[in-house]
Structures are given as structure tokens and as C-alpha cells.
Backbone as ProteinMPNN parsed JSONL, in Angstrom:
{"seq_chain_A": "XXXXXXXXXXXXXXXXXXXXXXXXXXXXXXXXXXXXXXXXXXXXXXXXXXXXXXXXXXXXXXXXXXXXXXXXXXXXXXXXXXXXXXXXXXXXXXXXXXXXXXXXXXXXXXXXXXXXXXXXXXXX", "coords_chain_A": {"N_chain_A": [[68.246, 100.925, 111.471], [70.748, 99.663, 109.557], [73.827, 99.723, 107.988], [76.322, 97.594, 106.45], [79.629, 96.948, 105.899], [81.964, 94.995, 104.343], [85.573, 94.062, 104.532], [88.792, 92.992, 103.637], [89.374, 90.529, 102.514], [90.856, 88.017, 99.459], [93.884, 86.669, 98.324], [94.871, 83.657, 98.699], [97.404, 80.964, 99.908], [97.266, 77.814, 100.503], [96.384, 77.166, 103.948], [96.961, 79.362, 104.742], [96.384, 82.725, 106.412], [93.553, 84.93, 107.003], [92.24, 87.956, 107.694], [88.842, 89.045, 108.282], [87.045, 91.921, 107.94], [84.063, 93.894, 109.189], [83.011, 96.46, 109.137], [80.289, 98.68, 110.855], [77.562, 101.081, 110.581], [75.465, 102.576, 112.251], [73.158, 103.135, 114.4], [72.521, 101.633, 117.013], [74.291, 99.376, 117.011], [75.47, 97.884, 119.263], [73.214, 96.424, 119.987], [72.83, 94.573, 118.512], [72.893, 91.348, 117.177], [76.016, 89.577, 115.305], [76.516, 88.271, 112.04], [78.588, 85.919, 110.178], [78.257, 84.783, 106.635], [78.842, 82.609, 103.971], [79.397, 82.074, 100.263], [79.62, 80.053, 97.721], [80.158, 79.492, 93.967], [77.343, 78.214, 92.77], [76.641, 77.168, 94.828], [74.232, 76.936, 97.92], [73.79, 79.747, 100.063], [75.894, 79.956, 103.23], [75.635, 79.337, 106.367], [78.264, 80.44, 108.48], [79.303, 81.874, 111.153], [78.654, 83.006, 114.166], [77.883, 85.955, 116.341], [77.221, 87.24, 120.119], [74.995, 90.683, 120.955], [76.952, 91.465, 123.358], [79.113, 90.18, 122.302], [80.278, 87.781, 123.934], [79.074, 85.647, 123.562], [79.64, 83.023, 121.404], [78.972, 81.155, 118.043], [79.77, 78.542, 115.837], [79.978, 77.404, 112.936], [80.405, 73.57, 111.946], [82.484, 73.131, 109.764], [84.425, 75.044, 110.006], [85.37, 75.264, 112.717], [87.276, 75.839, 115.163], [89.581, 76.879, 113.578], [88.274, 79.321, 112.624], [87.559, 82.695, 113.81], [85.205, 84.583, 115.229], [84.46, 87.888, 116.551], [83.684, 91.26, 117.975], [84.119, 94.798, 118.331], [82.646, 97.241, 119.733], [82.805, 99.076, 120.747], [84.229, 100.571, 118.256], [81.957, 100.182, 116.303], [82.224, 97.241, 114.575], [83.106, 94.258, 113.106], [84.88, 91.135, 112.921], [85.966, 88.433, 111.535], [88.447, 85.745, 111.908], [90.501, 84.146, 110.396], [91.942, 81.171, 109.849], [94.588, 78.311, 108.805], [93.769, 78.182, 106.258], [91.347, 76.145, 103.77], [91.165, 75.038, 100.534], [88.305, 74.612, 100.077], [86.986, 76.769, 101.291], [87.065, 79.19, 100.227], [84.901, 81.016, 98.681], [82.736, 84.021, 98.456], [82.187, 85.916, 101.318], [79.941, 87.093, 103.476], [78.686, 89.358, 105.729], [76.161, 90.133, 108.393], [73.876, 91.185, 110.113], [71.653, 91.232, 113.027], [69.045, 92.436, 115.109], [69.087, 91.355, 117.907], [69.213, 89.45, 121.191], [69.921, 86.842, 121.477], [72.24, 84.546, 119.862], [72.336, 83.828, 116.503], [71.733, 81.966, 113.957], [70.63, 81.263, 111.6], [70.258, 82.496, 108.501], [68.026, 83.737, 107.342], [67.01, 85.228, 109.071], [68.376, 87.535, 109.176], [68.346, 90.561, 108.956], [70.109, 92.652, 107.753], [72.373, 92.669, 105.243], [75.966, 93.072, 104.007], [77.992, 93.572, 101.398], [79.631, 92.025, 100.552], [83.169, 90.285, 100.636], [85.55, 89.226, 98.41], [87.141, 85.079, 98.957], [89.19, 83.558, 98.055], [91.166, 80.794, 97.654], [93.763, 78.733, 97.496], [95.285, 75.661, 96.218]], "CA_chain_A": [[68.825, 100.714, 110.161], [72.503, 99.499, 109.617], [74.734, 99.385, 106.816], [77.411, 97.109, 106.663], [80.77, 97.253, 104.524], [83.261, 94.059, 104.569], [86.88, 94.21, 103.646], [90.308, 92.045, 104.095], [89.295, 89.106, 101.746], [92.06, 87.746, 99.034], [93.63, 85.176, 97.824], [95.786, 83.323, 99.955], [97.836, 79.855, 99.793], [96.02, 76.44, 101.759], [97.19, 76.868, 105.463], [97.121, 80.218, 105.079], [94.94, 83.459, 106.806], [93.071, 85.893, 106.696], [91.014, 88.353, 108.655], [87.849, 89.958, 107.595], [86.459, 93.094, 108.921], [82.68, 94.285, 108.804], [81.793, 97.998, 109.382], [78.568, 98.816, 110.676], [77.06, 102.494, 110.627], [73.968, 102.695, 112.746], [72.67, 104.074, 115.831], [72.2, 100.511, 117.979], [75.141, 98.463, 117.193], [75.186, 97.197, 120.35], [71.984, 95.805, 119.994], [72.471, 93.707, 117.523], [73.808, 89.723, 116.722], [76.437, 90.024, 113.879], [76.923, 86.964, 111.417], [79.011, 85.946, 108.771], [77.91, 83.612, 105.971], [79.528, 82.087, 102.822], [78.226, 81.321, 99.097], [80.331, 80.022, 96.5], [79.595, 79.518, 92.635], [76.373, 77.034, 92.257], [75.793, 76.609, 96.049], [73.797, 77.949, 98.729], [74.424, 80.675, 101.084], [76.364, 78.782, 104.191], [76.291, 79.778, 107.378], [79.715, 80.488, 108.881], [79.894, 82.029, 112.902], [77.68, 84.306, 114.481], [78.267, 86.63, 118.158], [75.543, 88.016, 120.495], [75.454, 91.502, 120.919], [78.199, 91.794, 123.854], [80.252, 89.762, 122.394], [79.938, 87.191, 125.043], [79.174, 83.767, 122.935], [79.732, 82.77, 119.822], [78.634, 79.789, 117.303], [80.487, 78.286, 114.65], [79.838, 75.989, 111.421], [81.343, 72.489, 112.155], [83.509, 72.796, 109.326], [85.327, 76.106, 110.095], [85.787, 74.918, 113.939], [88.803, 75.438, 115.581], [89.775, 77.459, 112.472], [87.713, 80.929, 112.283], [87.291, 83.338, 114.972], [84.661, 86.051, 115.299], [84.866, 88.848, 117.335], [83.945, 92.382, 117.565], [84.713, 96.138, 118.98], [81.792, 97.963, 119.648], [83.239, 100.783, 120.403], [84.287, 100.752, 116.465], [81.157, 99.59, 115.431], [82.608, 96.91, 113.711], [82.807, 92.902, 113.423], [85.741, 90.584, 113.03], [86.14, 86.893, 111.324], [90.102, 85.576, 111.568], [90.455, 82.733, 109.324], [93.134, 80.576, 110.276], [94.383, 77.167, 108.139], [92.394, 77.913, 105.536], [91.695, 75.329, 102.686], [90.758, 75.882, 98.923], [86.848, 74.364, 100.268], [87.147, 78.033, 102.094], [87.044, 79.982, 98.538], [83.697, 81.853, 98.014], [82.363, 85.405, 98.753], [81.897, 86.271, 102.444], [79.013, 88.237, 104.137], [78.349, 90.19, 107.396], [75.009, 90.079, 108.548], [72.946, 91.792, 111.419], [70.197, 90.959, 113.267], [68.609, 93.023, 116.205], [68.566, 90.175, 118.983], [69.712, 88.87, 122.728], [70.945, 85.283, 120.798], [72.993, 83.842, 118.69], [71.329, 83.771, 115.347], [72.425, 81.077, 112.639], [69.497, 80.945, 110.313], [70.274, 83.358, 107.276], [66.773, 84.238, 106.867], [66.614, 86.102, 110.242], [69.183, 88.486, 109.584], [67.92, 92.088, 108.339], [70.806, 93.282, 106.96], [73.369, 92.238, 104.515], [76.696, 93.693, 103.468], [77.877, 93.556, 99.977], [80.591, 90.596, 100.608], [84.272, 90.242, 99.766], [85.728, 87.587, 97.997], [87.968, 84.732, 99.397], [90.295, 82.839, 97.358], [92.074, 80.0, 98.482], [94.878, 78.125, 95.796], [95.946, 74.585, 96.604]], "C_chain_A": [[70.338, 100.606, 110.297], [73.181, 99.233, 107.967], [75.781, 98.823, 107.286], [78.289, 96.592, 105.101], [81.798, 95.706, 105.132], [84.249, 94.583, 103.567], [87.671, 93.482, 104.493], [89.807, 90.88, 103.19], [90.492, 89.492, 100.484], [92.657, 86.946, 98.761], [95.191, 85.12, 98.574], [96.298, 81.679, 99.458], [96.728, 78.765, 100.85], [97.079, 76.668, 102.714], [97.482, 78.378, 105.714], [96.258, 81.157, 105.797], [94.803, 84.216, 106.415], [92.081, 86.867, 107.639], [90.269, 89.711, 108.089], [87.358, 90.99, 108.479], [85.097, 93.127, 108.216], [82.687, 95.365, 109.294], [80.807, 98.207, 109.383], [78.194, 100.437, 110.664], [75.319, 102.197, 110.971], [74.135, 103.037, 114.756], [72.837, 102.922, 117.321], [73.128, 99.506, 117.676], [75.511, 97.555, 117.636], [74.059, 95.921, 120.861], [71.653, 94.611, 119.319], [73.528, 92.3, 117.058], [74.409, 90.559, 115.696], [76.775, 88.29, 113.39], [77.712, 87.324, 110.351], [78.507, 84.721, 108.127], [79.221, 83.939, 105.018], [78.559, 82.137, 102.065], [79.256, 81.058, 98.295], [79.714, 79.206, 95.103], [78.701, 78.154, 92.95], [76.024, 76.158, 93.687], [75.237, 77.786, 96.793], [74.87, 78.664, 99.68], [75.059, 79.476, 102.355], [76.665, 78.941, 105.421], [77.637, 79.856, 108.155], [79.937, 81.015, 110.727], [78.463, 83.283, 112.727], [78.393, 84.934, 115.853], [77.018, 87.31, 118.454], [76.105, 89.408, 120.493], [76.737, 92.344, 122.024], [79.17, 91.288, 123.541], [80.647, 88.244, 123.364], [80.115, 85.867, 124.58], [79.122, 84.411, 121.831], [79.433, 81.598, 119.297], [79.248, 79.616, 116.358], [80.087, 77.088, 113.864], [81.021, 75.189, 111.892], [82.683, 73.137, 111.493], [84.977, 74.214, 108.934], [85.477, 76.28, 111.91], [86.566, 74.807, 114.12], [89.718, 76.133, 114.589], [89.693, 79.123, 112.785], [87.276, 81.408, 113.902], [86.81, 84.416, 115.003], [85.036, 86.509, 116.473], [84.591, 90.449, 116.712], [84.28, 93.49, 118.599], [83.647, 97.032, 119.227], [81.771, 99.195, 119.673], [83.845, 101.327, 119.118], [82.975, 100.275, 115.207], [81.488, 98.536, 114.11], [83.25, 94.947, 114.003], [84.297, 92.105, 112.589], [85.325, 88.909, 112.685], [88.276, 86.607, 110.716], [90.07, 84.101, 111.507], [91.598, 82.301, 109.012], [93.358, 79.25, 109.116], [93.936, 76.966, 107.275], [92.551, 76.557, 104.066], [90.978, 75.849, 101.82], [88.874, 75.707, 99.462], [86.246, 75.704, 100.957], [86.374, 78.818, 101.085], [85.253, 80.372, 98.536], [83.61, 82.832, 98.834], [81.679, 85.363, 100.174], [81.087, 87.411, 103.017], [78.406, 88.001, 105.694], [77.163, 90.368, 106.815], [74.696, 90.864, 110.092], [72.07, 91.612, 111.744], [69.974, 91.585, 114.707], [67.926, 92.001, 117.205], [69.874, 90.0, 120.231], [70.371, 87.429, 122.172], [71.673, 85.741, 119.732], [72.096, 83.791, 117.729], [72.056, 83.652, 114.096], [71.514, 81.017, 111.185], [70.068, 82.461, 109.737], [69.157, 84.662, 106.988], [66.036, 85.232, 108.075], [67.158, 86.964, 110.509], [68.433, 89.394, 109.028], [68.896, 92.794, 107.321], [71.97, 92.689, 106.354], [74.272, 93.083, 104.305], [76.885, 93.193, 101.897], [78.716, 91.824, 99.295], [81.706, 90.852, 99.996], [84.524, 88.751, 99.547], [87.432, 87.042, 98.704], [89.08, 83.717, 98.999], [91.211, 82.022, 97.951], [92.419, 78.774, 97.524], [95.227, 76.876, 96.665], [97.201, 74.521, 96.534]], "O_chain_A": [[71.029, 101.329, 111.014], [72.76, 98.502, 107.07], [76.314, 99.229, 108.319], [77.968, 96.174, 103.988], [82.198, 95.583, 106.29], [84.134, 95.157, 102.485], [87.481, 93.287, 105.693], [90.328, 89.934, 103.781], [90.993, 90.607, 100.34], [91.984, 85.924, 98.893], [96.098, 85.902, 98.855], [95.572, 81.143, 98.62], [95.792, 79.002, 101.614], [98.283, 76.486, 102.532], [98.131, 78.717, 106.703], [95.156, 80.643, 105.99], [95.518, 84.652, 105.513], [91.17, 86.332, 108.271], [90.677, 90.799, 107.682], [87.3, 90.838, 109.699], [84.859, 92.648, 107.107], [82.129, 95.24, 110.384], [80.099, 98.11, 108.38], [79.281, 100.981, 110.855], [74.377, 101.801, 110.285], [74.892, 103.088, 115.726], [73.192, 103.315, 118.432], [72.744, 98.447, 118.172], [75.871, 96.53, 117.056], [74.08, 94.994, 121.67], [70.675, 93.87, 119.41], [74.7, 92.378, 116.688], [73.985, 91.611, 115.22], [77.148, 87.372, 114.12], [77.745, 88.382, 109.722], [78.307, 83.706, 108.793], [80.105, 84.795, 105.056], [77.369, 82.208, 102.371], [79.963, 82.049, 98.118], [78.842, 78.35, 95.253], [79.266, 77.13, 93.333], [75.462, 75.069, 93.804], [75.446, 78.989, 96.634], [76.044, 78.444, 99.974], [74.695, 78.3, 102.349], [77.828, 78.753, 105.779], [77.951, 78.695, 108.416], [80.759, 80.418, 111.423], [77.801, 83.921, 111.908], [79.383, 84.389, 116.342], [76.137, 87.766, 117.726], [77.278, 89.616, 120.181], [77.305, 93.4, 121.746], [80.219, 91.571, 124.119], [81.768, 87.837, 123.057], [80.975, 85.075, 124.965], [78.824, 85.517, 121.381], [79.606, 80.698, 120.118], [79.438, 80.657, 115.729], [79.931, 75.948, 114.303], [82.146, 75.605, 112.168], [83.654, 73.552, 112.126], [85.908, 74.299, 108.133], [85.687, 77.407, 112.358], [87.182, 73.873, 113.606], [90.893, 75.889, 114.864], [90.596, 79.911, 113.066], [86.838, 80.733, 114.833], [87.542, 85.396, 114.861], [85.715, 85.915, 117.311], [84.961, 90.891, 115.624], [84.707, 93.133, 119.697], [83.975, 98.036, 118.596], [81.169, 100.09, 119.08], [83.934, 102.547, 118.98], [82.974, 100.11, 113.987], [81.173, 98.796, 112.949], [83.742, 94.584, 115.071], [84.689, 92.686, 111.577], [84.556, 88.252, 113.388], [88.982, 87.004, 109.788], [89.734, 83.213, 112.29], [92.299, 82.785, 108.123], [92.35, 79.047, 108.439], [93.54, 75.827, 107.026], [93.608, 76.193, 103.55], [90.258, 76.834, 101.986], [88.158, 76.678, 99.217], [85.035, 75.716, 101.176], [85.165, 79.03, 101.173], [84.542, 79.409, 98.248], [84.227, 82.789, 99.898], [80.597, 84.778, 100.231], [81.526, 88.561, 103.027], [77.959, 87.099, 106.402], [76.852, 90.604, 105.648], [75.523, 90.941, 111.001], [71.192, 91.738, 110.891], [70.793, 91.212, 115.547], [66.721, 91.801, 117.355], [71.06, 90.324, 120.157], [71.456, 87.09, 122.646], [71.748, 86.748, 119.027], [70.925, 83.699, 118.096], [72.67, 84.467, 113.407], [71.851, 80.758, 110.03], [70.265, 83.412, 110.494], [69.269, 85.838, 106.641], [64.938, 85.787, 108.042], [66.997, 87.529, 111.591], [67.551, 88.823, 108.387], [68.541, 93.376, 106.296], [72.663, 92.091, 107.177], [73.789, 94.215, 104.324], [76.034, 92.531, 101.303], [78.564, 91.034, 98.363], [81.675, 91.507, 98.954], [84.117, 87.694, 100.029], [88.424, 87.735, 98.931], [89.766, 83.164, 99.859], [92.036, 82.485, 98.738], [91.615, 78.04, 96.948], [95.458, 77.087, 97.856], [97.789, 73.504, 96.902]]}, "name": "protein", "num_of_chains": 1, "seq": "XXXXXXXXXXXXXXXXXXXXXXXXXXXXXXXXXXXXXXXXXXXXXXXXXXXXXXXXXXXXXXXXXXXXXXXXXXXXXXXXXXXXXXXXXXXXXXXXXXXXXXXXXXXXXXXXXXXXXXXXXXXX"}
């Protein structure tokens, strides 16, 4: 079982950053992929980056390539997206995800656990 808390979202100028944190609280940390998605008003959820559980690889959504950079600390139990350049198409509520696996894991529907999401604001 994991709980996870995000914080650092905000509203920011275009070209500007930001970097999100995820807190996890659980026993296997280690064990487990972390993702972040997107959703903003009147669309779906959107996948955004994932990491395996060392840390090791990572995957990223085309259109935050070269941009966003996960990363986490395990020894803080705790997950990392630094969101570089950003543009207003950026703007909706951001969530950390977990999934108890050896891959990368982009599909949504395979994570287990959700955080609550902060929101990300981004002004032209």
C-alpha cells in the first residue's frame, strides 16, 4: 500500500518552470514504477513521464520532450517532475502515480495508486 502527496505546482509565466514533488509513504518504494499524468478541464487524463524503480530509465510524452524531467530519491521516498519552458498547453492538474513493476509503465490504467494532484497554471 502507498500513499502519495504532490506539491510545487503554480502558476507560472510561458517559458517558465516548475518542479513537482511526489511523496510516497509505504514500505516497498523501491519496488515500484512512479508516473506522472495530466488532465485538464473537458479532456482526458494524459500521460506525462514515467521511471522504473531504480531510477535507471525513463519515458516521456512526445510533447513534454526535451522539456520535463523525472527523477527520484529513494532514499526520501519521493518522486520528482522539473518542468522546464513551459507553455499555457502545460496548464491542468498533475498526478503521481505508482505501480509495483520492473518497467516503465505508461498506460494509466495500470497504476494502483493515485495522489490527489496539484494544479499547474501556465499564463501566456
Amino acid at each position: 500500500q502507498v500513499q502519495l502527496v504532490e506539491s510545487g505546482g503554480g502558476l507560472v509565466q510561458a517559458g517558465g518552470s516548475l518542479r513537482l514533488s511526489c511523496a510516497a509513504s509505504g514500505r516497498t518504494f523501491s519496488n515500484y514504477a512512479m508516473g506522472w499524468f495530466r488532465q485538464s478541464p473537458g479532456k482526458e487524463r494524459e500521460f506525462v513521464a514515467t521511471i522504473t524503480r531504480s531510477g535507471r530509465y525513463t519515458y516521456y510524452a512526445d510533447s513534454v520532450k526535451g522539456r520535463f524531467t523525472i527523477s527520484r530519491d529513494n532514499a526520501k521516498n519521493t518522486v520528482y517532475l522539473q518542468m522546464n519552458s513551459l507553455k499555457p498547453e502545460d496548464t491542468a492538474v498533475y498526478y503521481c502515480a505508482a505501480k509495483q513493476s520492473i518497467t516503465v509503465v505508461k498506460s494509466g490504467s495500470e497504476y494502483d495508486y493515485w495522489g490527489q494532484g496539484t494544479q499547474v497554471t501556465v499564463s501566456s
